[in-house]
N, CA and C atoms as a LAMMPS dump frame, in Angstrom:
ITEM: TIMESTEP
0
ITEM: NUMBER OF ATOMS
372
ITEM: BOX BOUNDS ff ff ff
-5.0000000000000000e+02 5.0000000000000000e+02
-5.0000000000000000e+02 5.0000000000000000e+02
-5.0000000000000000e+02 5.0000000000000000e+02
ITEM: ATOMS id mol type element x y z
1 1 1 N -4.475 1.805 -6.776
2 1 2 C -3.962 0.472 -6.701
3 1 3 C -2.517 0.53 -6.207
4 2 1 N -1.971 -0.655 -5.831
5 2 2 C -0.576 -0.695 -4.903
6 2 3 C -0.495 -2.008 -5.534
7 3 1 N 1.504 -1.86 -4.672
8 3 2 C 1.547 -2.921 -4.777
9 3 3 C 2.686 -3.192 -3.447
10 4 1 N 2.511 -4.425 -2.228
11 4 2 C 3.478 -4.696 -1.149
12 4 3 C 4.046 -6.11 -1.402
13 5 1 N 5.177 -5.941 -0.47
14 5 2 C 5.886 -7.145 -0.519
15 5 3 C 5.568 -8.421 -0.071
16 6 1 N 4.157 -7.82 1.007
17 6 2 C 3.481 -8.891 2.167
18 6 3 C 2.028 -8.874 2.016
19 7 1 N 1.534 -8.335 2.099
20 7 2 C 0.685 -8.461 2.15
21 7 3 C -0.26 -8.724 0.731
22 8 1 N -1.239 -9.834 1.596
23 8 2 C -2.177 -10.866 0.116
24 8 3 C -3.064 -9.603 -0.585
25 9 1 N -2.718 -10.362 -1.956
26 9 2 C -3.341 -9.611 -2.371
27 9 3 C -5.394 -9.569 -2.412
28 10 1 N -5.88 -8.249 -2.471
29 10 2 C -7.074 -7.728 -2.36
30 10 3 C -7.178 -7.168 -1.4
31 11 1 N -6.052 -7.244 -0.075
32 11 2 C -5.828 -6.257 0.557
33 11 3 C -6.105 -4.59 0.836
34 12 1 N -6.995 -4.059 1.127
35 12 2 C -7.365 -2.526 1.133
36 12 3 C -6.725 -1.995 2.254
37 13 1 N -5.939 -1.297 1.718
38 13 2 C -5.215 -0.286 2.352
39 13 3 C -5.715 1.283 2.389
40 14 1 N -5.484 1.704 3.763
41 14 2 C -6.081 3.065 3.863
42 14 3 C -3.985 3.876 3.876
43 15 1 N -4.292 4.775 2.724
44 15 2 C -3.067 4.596 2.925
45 15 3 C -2.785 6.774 2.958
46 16 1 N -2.024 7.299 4.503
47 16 2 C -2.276 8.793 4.88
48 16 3 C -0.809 8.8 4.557
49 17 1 N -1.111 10.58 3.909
50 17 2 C 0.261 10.947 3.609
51 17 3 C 0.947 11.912 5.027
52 18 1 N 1.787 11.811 5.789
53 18 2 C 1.66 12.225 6.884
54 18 3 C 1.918 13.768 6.775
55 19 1 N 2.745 14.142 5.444
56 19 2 C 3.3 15.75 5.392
57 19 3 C 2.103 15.955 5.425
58 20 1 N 0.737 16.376 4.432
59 20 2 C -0.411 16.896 3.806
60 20 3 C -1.366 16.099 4.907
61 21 1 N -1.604 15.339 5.207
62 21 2 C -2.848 14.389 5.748
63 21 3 C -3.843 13.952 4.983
64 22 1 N -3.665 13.686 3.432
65 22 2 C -4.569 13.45 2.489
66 22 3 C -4.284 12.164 2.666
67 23 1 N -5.448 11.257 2.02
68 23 2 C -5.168 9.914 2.216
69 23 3 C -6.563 9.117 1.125
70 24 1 N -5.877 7.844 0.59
71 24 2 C -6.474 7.423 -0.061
72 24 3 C -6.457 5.688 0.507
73 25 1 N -7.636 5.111 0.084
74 25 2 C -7.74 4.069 -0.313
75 25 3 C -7.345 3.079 -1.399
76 26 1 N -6.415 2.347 -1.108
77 26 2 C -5.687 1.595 -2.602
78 26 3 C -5.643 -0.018 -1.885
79 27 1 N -6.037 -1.182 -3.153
80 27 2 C -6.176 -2.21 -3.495
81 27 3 C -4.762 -2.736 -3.784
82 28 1 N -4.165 -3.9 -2.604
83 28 2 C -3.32 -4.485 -3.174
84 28 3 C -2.877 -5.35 -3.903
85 29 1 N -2.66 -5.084 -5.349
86 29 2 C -2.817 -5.915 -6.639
87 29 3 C -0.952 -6.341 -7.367
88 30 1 N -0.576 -6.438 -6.62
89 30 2 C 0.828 -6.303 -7.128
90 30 3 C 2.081 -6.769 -6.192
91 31 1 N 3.227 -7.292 -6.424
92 31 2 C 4.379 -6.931 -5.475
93 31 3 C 5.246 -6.336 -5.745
94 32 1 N 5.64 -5.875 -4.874
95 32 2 C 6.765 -4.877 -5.015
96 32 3 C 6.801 -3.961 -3.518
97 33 1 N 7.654 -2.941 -3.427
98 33 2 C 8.515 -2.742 -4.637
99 33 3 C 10.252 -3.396 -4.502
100 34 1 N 10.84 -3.253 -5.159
101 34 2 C 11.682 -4.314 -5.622
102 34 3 C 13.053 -3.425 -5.785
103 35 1 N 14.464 -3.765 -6.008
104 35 2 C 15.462 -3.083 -6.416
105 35 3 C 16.132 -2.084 -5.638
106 36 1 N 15.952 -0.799 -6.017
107 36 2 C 17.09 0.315 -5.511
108 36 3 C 15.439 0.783 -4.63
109 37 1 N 14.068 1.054 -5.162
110 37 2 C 13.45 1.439 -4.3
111 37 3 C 12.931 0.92 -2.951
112 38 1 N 13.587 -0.449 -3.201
113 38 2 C 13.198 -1.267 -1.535
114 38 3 C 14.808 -0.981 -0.378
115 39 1 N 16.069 -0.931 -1.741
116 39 2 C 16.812 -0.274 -0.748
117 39 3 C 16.622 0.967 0.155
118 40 1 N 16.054 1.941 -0.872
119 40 2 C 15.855 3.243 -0.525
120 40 3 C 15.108 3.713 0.855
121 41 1 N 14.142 2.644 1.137
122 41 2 C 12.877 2.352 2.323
123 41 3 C 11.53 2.08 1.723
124 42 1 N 11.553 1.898 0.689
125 42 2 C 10.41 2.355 0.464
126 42 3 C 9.448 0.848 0.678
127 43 1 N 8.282 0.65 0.969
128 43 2 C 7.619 -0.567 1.514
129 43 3 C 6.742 -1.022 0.672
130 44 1 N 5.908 0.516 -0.506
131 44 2 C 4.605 0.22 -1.035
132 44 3 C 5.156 1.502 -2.287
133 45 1 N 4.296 0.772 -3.445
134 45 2 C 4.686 1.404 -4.714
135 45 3 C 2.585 1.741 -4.794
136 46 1 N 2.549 2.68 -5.12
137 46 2 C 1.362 3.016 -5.745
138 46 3 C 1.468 3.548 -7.051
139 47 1 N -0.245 3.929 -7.562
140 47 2 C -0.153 3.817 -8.899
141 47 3 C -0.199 5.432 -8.468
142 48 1 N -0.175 6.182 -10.014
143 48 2 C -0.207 7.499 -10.513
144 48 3 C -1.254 8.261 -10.111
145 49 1 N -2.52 7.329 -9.788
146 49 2 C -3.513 8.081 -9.161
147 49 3 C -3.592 8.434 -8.116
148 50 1 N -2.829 7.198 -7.498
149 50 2 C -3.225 7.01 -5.758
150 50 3 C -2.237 8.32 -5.736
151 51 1 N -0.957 8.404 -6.022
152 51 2 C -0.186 9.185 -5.495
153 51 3 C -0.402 10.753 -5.834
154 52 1 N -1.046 11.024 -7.58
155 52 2 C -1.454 12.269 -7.356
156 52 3 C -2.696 12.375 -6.334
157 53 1 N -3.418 11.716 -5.355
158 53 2 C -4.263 11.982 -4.501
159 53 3 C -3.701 12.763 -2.953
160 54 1 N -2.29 11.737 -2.906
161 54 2 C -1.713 11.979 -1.526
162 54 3 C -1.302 13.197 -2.12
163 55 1 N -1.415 13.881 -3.181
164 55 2 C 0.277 15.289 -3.565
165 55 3 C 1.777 14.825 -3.169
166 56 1 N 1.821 13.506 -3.931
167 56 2 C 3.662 13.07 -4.017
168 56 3 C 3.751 12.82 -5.234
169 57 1 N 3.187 12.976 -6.249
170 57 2 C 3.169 12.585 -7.712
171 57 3 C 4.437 13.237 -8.052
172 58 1 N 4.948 14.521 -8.071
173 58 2 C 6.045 15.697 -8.195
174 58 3 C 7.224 14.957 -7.372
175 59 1 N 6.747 14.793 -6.321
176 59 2 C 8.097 14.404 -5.168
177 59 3 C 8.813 13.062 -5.386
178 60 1 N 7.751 12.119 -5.293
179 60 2 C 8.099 10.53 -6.266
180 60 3 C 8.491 9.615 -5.169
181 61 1 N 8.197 10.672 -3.441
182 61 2 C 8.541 9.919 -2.086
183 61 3 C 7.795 10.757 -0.961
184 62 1 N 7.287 10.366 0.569
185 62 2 C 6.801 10.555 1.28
186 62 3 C 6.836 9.608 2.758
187 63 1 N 6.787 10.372 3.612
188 63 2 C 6.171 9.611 5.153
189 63 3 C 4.482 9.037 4.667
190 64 1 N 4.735 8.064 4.879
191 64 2 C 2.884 7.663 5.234
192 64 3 C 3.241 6.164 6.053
193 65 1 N 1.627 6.76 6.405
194 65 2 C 0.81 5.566 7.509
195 65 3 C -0.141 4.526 6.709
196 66 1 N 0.155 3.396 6.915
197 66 2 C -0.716 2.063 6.184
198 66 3 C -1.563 1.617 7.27
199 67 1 N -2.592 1.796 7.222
200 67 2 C -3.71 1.36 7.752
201 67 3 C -4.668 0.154 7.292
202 68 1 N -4.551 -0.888 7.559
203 68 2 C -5.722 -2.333 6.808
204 68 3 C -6.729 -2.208 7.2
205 69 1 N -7.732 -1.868 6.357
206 69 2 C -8.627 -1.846 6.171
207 69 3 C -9.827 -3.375 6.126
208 70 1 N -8.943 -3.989 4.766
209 70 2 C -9.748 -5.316 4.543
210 70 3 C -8.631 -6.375 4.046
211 71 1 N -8.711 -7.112 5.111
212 71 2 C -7.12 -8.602 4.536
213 71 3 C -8.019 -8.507 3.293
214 72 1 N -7.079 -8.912 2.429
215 72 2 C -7.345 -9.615 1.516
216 72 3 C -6.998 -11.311 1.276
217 73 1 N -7.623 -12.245 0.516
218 73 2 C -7.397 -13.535 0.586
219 73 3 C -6.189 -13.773 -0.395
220 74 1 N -6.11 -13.161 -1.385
221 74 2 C -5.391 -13.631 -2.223
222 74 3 C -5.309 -13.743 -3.621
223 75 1 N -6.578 -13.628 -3.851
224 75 2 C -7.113 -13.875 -4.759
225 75 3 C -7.544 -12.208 -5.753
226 76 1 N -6.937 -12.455 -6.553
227 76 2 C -7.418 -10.823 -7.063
228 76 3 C -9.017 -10.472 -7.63
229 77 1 N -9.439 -9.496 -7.386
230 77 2 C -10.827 -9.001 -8.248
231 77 3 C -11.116 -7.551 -7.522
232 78 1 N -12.101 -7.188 -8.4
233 78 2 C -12.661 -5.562 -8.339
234 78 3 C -13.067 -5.457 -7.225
235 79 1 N -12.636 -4.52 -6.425
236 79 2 C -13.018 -4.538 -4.823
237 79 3 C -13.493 -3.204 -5.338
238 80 1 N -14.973 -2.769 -4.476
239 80 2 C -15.381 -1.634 -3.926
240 80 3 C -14.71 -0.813 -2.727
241 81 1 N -13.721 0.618 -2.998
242 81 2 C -13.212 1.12 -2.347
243 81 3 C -14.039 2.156 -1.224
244 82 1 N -14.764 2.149 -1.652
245 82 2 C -16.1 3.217 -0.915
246 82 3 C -16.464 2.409 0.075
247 83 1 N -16.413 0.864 0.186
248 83 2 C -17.393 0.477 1.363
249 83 3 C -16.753 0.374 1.915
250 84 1 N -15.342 0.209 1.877
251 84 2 C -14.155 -0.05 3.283
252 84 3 C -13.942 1.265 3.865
253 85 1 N -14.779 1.84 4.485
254 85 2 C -14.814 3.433 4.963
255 85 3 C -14.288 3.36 6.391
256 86 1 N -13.651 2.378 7.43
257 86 2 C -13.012 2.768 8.352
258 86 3 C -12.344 1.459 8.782
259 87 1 N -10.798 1.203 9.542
260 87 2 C -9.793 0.458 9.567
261 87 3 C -10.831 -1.053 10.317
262 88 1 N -10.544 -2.035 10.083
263 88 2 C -10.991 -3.269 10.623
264 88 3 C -10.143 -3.947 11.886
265 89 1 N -10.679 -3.468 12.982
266 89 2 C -10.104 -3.149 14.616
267 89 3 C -9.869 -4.854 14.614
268 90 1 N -11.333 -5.46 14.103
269 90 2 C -11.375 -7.303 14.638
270 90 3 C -10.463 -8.079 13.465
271 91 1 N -10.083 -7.175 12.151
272 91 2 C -9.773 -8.236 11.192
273 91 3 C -8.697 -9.237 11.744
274 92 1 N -8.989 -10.603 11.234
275 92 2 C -7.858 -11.926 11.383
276 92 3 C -6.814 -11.159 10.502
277 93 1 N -5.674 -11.664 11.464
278 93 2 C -4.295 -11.653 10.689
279 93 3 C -4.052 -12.394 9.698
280 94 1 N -3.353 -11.674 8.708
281 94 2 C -3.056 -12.313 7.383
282 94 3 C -2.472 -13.584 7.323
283 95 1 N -2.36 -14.322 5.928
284 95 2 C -1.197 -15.422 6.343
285 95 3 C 0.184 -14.885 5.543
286 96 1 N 1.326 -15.771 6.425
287 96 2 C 2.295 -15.45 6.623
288 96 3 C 2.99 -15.835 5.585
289 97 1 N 3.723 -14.465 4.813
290 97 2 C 4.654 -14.915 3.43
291 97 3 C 5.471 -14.982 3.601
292 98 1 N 6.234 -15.639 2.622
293 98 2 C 7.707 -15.823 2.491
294 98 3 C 8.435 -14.761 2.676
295 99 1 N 9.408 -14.074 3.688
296 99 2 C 9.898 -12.854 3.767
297 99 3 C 11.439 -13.533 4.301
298 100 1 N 12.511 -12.26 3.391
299 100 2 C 14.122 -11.958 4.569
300 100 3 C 13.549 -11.586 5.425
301 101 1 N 12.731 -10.734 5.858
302 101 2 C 12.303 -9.743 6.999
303 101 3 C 11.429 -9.952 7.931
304 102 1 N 11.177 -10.881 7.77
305 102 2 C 10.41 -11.509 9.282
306 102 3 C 8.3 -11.212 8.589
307 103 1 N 8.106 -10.625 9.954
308 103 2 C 6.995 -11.011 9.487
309 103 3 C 5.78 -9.66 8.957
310 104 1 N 4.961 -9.449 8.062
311 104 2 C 4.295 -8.312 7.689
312 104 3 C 3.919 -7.442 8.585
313 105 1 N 4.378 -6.451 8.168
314 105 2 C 4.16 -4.728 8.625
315 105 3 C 3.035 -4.331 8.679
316 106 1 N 1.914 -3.991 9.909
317 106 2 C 0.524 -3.691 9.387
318 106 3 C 0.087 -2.517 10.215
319 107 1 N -0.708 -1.999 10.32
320 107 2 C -1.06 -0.712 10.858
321 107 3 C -0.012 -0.161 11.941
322 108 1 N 1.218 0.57 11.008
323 108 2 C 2.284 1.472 11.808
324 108 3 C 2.661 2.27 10.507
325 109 1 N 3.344 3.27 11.373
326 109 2 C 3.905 4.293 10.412
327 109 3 C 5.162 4.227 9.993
328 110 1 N 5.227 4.277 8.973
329 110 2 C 6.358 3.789 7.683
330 110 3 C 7.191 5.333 7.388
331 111 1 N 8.445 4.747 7.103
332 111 2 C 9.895 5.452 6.689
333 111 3 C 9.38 6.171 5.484
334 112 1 N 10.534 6.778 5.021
335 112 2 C 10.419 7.631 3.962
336 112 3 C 9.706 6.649 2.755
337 113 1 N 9.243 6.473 1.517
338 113 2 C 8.585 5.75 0.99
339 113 3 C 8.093 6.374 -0.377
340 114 1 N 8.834 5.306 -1.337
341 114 2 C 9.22 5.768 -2.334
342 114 3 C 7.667 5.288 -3.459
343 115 1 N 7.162 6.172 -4.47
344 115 2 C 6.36 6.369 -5.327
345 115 3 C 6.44 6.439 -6.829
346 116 1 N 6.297 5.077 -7.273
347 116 2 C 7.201 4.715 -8.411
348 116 3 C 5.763 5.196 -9.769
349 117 1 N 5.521 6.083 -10.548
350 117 2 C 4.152 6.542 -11.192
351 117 3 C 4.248 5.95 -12.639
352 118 1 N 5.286 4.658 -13.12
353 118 2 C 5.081 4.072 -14.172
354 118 3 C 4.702 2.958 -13.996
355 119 1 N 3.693 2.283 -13.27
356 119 2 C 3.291 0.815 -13.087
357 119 3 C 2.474 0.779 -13.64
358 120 1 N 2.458 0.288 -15.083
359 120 2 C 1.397 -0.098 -15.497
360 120 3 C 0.411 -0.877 -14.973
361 121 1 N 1.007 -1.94 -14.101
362 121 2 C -0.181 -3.158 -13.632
363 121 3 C -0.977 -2.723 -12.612
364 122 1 N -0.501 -1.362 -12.019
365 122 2 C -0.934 -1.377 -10.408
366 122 3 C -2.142 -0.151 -11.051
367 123 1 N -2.287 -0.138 -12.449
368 123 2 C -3.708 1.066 -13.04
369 123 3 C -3.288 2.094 -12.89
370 124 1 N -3.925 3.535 -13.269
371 124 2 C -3.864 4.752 -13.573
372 124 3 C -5.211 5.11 -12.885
């Protein structure tokens, strides 16, 4: 599970760690991230799982690539991560949130990116 600043939530993100090339699938259920880690670069907070998957759990930061998989509407619930098995070339563009920063970031490769492993909300 994750959590972004833009993008609606139920959002499936294919999300590659670029050091390792491991990569997981995570559900965007949350916003953030927020504070010193959005100063830092960081774009997307995952949970403890997602990140011991990529091998940044230790590091607590990484290069990765966000790939959308499945917009999400908005609306939160239990998404099946197994069936979103490759990026959605035709998906409609999201709608447009309230941002300082113009407009959501979607399949490009992202700055250093910080991995915050106490979110409770974003699951274990």
């Amino acid at each position: 599970m994750a959590a972004h600043r833009t993008y609606p939530f139920g959002t499936v993100v294919h999300v590659t760690n670029l050091g390792n090339r491991r990569s997981v699938n995570v559900v965007i259920l949350d916003r953030g991230p927020y504070g010193k880690n959005r100063r830092e670069g960081a774009i997307i907070d995952l949970s403890p799982a997602a990140a011991e998957k990529l091998g940044i759990i230790k590091r607590g930061q990484a290069r990765v690539k966000l790939e959308v998989l499945v917009w999400g509407d908005g609306q939160y619930r239990s998404i099946d991560l197994r069936k979103s098995a490759k990026p959605a070339d035709n998906a409609p563009a999201p709608p447009r949130a309230p941002s300082k920063e113009g407009s959501p970031q979607r399949n490009q490769t992202c700055g250093s990116q910080r991995v915050r492993t106490d979110r409770s909300s974003c699951g274990a």
